[in-house]
C-alpha positions as CSV (number, residue, x, y, z in Angstrom):
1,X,-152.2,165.4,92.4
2,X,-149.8,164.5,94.9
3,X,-146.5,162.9,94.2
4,X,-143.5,161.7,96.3
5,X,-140.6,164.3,95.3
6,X,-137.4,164.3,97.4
7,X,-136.8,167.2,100.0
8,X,-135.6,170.7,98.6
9,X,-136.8,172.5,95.8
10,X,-136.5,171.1,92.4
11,X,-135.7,173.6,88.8
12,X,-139.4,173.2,87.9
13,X,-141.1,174.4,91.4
14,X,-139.1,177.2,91.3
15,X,-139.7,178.0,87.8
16,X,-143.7,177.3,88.0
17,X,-143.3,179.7,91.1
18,X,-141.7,182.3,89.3
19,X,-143.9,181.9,85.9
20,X,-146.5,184.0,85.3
21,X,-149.9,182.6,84.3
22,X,-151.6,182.9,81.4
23,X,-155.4,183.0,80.6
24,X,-157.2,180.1,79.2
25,X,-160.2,180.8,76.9
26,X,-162.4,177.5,77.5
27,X,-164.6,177.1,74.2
28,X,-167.5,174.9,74.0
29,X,-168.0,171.9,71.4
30,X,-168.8,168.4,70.9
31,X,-165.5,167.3,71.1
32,X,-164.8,164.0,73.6
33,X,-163.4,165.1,76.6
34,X,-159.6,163.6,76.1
35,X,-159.5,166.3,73.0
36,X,-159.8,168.6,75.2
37,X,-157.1,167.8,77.9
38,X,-153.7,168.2,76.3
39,X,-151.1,165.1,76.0
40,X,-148.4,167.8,75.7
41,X,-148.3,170.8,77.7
42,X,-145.7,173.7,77.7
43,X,-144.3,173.4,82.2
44,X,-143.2,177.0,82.7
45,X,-139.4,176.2,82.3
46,X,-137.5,178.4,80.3
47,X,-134.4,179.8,79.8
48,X,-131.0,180.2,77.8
49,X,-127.2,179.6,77.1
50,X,-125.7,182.7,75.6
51,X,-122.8,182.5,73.6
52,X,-120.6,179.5,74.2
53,X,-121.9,179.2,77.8
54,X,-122.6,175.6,77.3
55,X,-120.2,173.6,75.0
56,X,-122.2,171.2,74.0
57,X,-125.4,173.3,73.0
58,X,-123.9,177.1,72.4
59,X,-126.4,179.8,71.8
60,X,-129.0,177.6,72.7
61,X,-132.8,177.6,74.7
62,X,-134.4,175.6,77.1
63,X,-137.7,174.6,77.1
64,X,-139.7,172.4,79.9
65,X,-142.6,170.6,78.9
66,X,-145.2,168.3,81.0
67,X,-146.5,165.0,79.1
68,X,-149.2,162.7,80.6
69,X,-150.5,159.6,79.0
70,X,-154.4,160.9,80.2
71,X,-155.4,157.2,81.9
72,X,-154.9,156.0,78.4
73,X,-152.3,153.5,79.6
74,X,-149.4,154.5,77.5
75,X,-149.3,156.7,74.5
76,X,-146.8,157.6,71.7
77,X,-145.9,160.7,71.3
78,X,-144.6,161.9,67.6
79,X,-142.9,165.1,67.6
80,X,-143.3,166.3,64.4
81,X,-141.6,169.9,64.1
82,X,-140.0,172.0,66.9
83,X,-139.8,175.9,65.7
84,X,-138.2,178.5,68.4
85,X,-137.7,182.4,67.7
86,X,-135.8,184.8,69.0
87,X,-137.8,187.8,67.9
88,X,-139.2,189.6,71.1
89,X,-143.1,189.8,69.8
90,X,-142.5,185.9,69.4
91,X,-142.9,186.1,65.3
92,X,-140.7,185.0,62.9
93,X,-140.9,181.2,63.8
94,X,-137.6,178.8,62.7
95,X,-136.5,175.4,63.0
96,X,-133.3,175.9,65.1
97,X,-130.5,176.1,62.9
98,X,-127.9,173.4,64.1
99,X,-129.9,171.1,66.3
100,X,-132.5,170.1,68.3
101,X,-132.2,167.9,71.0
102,X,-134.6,166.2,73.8
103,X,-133.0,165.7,77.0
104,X,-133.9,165.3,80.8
105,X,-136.5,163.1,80.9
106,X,-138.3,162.4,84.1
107,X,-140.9,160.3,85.5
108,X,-143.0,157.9,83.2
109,X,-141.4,159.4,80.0
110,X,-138.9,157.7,77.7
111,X,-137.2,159.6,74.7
112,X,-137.5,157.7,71.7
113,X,-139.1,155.0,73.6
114,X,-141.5,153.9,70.7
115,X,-142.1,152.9,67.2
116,X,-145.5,155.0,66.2
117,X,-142.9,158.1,64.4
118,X,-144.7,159.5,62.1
119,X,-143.3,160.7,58.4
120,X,-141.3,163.7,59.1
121,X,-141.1,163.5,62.8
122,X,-137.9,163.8,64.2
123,X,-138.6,162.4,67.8
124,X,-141.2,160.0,70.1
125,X,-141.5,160.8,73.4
126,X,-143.1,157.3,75.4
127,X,-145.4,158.4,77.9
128,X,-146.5,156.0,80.8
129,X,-148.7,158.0,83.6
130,X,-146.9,161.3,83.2
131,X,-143.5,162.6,83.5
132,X,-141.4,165.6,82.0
133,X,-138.8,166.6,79.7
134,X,-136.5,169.4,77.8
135,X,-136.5,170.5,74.1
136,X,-132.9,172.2,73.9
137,X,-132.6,174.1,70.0
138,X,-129.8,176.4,69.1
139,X,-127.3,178.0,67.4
140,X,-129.1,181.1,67.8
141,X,-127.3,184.5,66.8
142,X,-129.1,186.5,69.3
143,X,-130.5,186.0,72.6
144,X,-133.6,187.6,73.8
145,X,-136.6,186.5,75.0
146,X,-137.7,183.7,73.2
147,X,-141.2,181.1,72.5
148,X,-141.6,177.5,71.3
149,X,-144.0,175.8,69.2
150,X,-144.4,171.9,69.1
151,X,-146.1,170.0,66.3
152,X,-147.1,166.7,67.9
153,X,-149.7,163.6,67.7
154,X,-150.4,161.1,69.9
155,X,-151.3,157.6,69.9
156,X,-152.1,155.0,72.1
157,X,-149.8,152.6,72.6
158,X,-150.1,148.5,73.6
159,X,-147.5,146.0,73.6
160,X,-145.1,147.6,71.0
161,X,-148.2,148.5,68.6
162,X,-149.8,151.9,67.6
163,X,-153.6,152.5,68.1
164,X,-156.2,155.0,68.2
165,X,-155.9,158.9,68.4
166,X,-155.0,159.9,72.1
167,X,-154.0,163.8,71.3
168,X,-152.6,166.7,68.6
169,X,-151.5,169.9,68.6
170,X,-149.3,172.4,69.0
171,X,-147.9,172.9,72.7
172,X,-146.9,176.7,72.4
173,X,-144.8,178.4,75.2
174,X,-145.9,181.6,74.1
175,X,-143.7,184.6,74.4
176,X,-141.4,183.5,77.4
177,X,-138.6,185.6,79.7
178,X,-135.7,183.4,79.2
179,X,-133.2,184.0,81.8
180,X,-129.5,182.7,81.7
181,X,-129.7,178.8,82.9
182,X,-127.3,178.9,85.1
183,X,-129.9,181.5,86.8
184,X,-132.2,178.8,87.7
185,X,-129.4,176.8,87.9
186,X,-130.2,174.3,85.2
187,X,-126.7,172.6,84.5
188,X,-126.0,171.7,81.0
189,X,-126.7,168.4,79.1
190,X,-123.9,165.9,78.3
């Protein structure tokens, strides 16, 4: 799809350059077809703040992830649980342990931009068309490579009020090379 983007690279080209792909098994089933296109997908960004590197979120990870609304007009997006590790297999899932924060938003996405949270969900991300944004989680003891898994569902959404099913699942970074963000450079959140 071609979109206007002003001249220069931006963070994400040159991290989707730079990422290595991963295989996708396709499985069969009577599913509609908007089950199988994800609302929330994992971009290819990635990295880290070691130590107190960035004040405001020390020992912390960066995560990129891609959210598009399918033709579906606008959908709700409720973030239900964020879990990161640390461990270099990618095991050993965790909420992070001070804070979890969404941040960067680009494009047709609004943080907290609507009213279909979900018990237990500790953020909505508004989707209209598509657009981007960061998951930041830390205080982290140790920094090595690292992976993210979000819980999520996804409703449509029309003139303030929730509707049908538009998505679920988990968006899942795998096990990602996470390289200083100043690296990249991604500069750090206010």
């Amino acid at each position: 799809m071609d979109t206007l983007e002003e001249p220069g690279l931006s963070r994400r080209t040159v991290v989707k350059a730079a990422a290595w792909s991963v295989p996708i098994m396709a499985v069969g089933s009577n599913a509609p077809a908007m089950a199988m296109s994800p609302v929330l997908q994992f971009d290819g960004l990635a990295c880290k703040w070691s130590g107190n590197s960035c004040q405001n979120y020390p020992k912390s990870y960066l995560f990129g992830f891609k959210a598009s609304s399918l033709g579906l007009g606008q959908v709700c997006i409720s973030i239900t649980s964020v879990k990161m590790s640390t461990d270099p297999a990618g095991a050993n899932l965790v909420t992070p342990p001070n804070f979890t924060s969404f941040v960067n938003a680009t494009g047709g996405v609004t943080i907290n931009g609507c009213n279909c949270q979900l018990p237990g969900a500790i953020a909505t991300i508004l989707v209209d068309g598509e657009g981007t944004f960061d998951i930041v989680g830390g205080e982290f003891g140790d920094s090595n490579n690292s992976r993210i898994v979000v819980e999520y569902t996804a409703l449509r959404y029309n003139n303030g009020s929730c509707g049908l099913p538009a998505g679920q699942g988990p968006a899942d970074s795998g096990v990602r090379s996470t390289p200083p963000c100043s690296q990249i450079p991604i500069p750090c959140p206010t």
